[in-house]
N, C-alpha and C positions, 0 to 999 in steps of 0.2 A: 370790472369784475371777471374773474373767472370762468370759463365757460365750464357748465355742465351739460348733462345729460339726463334727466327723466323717462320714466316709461313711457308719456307721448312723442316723445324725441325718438325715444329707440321704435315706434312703430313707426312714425314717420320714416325715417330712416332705411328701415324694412321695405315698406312701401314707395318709398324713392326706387332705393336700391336691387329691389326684387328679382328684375332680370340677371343683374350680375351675380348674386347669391345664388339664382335659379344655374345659370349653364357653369358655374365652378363647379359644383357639387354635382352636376348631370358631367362635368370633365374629369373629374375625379373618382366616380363610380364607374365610367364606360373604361378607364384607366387600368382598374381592378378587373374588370371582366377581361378586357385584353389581356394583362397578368398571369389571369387565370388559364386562360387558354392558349400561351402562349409556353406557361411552366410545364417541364414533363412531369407524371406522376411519382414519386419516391416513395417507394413498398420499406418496410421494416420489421425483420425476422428477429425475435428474442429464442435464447436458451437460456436454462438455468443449471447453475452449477453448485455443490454444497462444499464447503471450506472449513475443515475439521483438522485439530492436531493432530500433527504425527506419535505413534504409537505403536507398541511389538513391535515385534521383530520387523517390519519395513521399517523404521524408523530408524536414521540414521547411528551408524556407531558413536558418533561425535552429538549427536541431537544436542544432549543437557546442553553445549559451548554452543551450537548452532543459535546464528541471531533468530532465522525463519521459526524455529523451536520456541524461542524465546517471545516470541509474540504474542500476545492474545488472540481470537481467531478474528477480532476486529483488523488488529494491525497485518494477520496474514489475506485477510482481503485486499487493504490497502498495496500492499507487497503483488500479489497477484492479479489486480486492474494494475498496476504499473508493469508488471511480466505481458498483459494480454496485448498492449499497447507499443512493446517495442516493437524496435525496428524488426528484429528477424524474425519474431511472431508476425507481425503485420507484412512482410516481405515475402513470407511462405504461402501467406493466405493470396496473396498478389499473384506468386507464382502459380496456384491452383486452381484458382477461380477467374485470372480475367482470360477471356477471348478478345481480339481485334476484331470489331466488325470492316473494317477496311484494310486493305494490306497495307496501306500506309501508315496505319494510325500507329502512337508510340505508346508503349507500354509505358501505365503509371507509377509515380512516385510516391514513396512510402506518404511522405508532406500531402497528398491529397485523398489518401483512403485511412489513413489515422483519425481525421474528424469523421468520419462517418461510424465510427467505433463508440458506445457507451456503454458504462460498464457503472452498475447500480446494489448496491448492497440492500438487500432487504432487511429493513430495520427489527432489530433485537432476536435476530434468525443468523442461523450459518449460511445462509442461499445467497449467492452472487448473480447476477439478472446481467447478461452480456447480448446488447442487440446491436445490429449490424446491419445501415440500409443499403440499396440497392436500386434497380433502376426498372426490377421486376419482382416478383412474389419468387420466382425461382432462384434472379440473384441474391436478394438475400435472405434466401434459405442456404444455399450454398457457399456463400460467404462466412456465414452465422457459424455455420457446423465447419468450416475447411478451420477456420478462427480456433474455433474450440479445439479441434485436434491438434492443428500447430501448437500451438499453449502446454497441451499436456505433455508431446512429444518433447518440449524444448524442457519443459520443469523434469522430464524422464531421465532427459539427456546430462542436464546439472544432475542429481543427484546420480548419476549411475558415473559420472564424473569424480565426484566427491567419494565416492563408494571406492572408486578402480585407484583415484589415489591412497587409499586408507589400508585398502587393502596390499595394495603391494608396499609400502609401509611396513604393514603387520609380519608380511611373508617371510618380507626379510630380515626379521626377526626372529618368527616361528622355525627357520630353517636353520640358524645358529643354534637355537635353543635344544632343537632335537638332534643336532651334533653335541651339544654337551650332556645331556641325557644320557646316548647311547657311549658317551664315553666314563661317566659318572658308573652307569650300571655294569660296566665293562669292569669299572678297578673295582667296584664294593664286591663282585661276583668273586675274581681272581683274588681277593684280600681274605673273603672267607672260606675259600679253598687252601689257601697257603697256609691260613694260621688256624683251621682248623675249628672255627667260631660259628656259631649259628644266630645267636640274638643275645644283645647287653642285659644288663640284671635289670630288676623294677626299677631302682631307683633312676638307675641312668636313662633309661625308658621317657620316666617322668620328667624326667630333665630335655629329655632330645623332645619330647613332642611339645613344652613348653617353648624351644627352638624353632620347633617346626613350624608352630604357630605367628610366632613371630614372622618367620619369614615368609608362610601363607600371605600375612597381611600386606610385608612386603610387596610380593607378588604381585598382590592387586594393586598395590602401589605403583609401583610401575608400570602395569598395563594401561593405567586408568592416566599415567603420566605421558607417559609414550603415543595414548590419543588424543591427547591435549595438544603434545607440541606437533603431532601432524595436524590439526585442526590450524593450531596458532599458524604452521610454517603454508597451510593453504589460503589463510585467510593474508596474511602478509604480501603473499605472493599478488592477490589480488588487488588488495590496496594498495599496491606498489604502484601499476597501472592505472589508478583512478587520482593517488593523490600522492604523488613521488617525497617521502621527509615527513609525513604528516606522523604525527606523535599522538597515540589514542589515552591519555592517561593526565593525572590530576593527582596531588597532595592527596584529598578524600581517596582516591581508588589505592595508593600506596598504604595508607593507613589500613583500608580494608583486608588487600590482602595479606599485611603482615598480623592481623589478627585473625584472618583465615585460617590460617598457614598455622600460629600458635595452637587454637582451637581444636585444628585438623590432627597438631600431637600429642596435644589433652586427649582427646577421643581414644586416641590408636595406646594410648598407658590406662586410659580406663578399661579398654574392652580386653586387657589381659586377664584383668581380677574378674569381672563383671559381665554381662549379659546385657545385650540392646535393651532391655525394658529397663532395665537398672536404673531409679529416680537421678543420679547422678551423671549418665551414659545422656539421658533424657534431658536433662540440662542442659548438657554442651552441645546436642544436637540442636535443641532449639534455637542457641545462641546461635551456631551455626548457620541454622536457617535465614533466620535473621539481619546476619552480615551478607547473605549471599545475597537476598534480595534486594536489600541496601545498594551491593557492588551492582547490582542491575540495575539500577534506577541512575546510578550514578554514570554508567556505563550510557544510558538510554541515553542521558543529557549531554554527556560528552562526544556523542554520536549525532545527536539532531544539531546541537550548534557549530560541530567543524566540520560537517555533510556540505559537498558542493551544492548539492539543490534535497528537494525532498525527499528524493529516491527513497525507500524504505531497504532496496536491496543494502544500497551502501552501508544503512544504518546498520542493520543485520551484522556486517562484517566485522564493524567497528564494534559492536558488540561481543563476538565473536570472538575477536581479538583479546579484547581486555579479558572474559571470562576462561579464555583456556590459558592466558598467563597466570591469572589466579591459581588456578589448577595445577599448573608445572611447578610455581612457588612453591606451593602448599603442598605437592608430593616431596620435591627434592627437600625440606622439610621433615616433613614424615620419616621418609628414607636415613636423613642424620639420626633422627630419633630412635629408630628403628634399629639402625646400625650400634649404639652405643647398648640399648640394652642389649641384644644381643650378645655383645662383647664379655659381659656381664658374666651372662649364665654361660657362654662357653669357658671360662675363667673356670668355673665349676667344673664342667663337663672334664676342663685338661687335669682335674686331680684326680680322675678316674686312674685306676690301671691303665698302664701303656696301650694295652691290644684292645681294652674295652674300649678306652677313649679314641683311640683311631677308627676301630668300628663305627662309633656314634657319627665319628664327623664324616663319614663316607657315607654311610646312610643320609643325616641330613643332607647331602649335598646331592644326592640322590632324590631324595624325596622333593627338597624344593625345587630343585628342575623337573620333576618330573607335576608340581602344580602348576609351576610356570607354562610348563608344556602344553597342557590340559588348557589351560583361560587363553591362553595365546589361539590355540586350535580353536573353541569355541567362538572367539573375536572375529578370527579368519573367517569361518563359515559364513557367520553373521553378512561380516562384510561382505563377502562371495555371492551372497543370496540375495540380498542389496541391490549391488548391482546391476543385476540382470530382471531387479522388480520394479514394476510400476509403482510410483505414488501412491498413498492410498488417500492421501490426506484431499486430494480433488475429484469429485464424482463429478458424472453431467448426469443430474435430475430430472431433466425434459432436454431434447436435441431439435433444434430449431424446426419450425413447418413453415409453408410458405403463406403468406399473411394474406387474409382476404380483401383489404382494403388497404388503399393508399393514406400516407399520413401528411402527405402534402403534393401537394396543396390545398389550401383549406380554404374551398371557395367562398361560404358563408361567411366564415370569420373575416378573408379578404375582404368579400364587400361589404360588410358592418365595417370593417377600418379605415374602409375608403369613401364611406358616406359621412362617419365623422369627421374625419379628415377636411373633407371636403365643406363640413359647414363649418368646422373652426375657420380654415381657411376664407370660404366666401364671408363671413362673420367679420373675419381681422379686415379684409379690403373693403366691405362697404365700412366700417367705420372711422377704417383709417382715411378712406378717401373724402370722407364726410367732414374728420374732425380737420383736415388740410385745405379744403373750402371755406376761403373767404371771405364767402359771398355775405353785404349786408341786410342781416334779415329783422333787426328790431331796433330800437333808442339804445339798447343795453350797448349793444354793438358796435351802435356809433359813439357810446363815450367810451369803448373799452379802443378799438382800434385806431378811430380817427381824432380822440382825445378832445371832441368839442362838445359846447353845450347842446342840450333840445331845447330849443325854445318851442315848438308844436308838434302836433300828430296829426297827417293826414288820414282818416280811418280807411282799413281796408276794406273793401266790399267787396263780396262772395259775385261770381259770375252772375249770380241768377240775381242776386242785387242791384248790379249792374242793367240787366236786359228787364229788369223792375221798372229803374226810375228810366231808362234809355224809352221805353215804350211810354210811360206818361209821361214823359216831353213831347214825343209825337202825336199821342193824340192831344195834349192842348196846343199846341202849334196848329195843327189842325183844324179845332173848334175856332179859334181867333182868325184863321184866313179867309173860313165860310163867313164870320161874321164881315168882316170888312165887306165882303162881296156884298 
């Protein structure tokens, strides 16, 4: 039969075993206390910081195409513990904060002050919770806060990057633009001095500023096209470097944006007749809407799955990417659209009188450089101001203080884990060494091991059994030797 084990078994057992149970668990606990006083203490400084979209005027010229824009303020958390923890954020805080206490000692590796870095979102809150341990209450205090300004500096540094590309971009744009201006207003000037002309009849009027209008929206057209494909030609630039040939686009995103692109020239023939609130104007906006968020979902997916690793920044770009080609589509678009009516009402315009009609088209040609001029200049600013601005979208809400207690070691906890320890452990050896024992202790034993019959049982008797009958043997041996006497 099988051997078991019952609760008198297991005291017995206990009771055998005692000693070895007793000094495991007294080796196992003096273990922890060595442990204990053998680990240095490790201090941990938190700061908090609040993570909010960008918006106004700080917010980038390109923002709408920007992936970081595109995020929710969950995913720009995400995005920002990944910025806290790179290498040249964590390299700067290296350079700032360590001292050599020995002149030999070698300055550390990014690979060994990165884990001491956690970076915690406060749930259903903007607050990012960044702490940073150390080897003292002062180190990391000082680590905590050197961390958090590297961080900002560095996200100051991209965006006033992104800014100084955009902006010279734009310059050199704005500064062709206002050489055709000043050359526009030079002939319409000398054209109505020559001919003698001051301003075209009503109708022609009504006809140039229905022109005019057109190429207003032109205008924007291309402003808003011309920040797209610097956005697109910055973000390519980038992903060139991370993933050399990679192709950000899908069957779905083409579909999108040629119905973007349609949409976007429905709008621009409704908003001739009609007014933004227009139930009709209102319609295609929504459809609008629609598709774009669509193109970002689509966008998000074709980003997370051909992403090297999790990075969020990458995702960003590929995002990025895909939504300001949307945008270049969907202007140069626009622009055909734009271009044919036009063509249209100047057909009208050329049956004006000779002098009227040349008048008009020197005027317009005037006047739309001279809007172009105007959104181009404001763009400029923007970006210029940009530049040279902080963030606003990261605050620091509490700046690290130096921690009153250490977080480890945790001597209590130690030795609770090392008394358990210690009796699983004495627990597994007395029973292991028990059930490896054997020794024959009953009949069971001897049919289970040595496979023979019992024919009898000698009983066992208790010591004191023993020294029972041991003593009344002696005294009748006793009484029987006086009697022979």
């Amino acid at each position: 039969m099988e051997q078991t084990i019952d609760l008198n078994s297991i005291i017995r057992i206990i009771k055998k075993r005692y000693k070895l149970i007793f000094f495991v668990f007294l080796f196992s606990v003096l273990l922890m206390v060595l442990v204990n006083l053998k680990s240095s203490p490790v201090y941990e400084a938190s700061a908090t910081l609040r993570i909010t979209q960008k918006q106004g005027l700080g917010n980038s010229l390109l923002s709408e195409f920007s992936g970081a824009s595109s995020f929710m303020t969950k995913e720009l958390m995400a995005t920002y513990a990944e910025m806290l923890t790179s290498r040249s954020v964590v390299q700067t805080m290296i350079d700032k904060s360590w001292s050599p206490v020995r002149l030999d000692e070698k300055k550390p590796v990014y690979s060994s002050y990165v884990g001491l870095i956690t970076t915690t979102p406060v749930r259903d809150t903007q607050i990012l919770k960044v702490s940073v341990r150390g080897g003292s209450p002062e180190e990391a205090k000082l680590r905590t806060n050197v961390l958090i300004t590297a961080f900002i500096d560095r996200l100051a540094m991209l965006s006033q990057e992104d800014q100084k590309t955009v902006r010279k971009f734009i310059g050199v744009r704005l500064n062709e633009i206002q050489r055709e201006l000043d050359k526009a207003e030079a002939i319409l000037t000398a054209y109505k001095t020559d001919n003698k002309i001051v301003s075209p009849s009503d109708e022609a009027k009504a006809l140039l500023e229905a022109v005019v209008n057109l190429d207003r929206i032109d205008a924007e057209n291309e402003v808003k096209t011309i920040s797209a494909q610097a956005q697109l030609d910055t973000a390519n630039a980038q992903l060139a470097s991370e993933a050399p040939g990679f192709v950000a686009s899908s069957q779905l995103i083409e579909q999108y944006k040629s119905k973007i692109a349609d949409l976007e020239v429905q709008k621009t023939m409704l908003m001739q007749q009609y007014t933004a609130k227009h139930p009709q104007v209102i319609g295609v906006q929504a459809a609008l809407d629609e598709l774009k968020k669509n193109l970002k979902i689509e966008a998000n997916n074709i980003a997370t799955s051909n992403a090297p690793s999790a990075n969020p920044v990458h995702v960003g770009l590929v995002q990025a990417k895909i939504l300001a080609e949307s945008t270049v589509e969907a202007g140069r678009a626009q622009k055909n659209a734009i271009k044919r009516e036009s063509e249209s009402r100047l057909k009208k315009l050329g049956m004006m009188p000779g002098k009227e009609s040349k008048l008009i088209q020197l005027m317009r040609d005037a006047k739309v450089t001279e809007q172009m001029y105007l959104m181009m200049s404001q763009r400029y600013e923007e970006a210029r101001i940009n530049e040279v601005m902080t963030p606003r979208d990261v605050r620091i809400v509490d700046e690290a203080v130096a921690p009153d207690n250490y977080i480890a070691p945790k001597e209590k906890f130690n030795l609770l884990v090392g008394a358990i320890i210690g009796l699983i452990v004495a627990f597994f050896l007395a029973f292991t060494l028990e059930y490896f024992n054997r020794t024959i202790r009953n009949s069971d034993d001897v049919e289970h091991f040595l496979k023979l019959p019992v024919l009898g049982q000698i009983p066992d008797y208790s010591v004191k059994q023993r020294n029972f009958y041991g003593r009344m043997n002696k005294s009748k041996h006793g009484r029987e030797y006086s009697n022979r006497l």
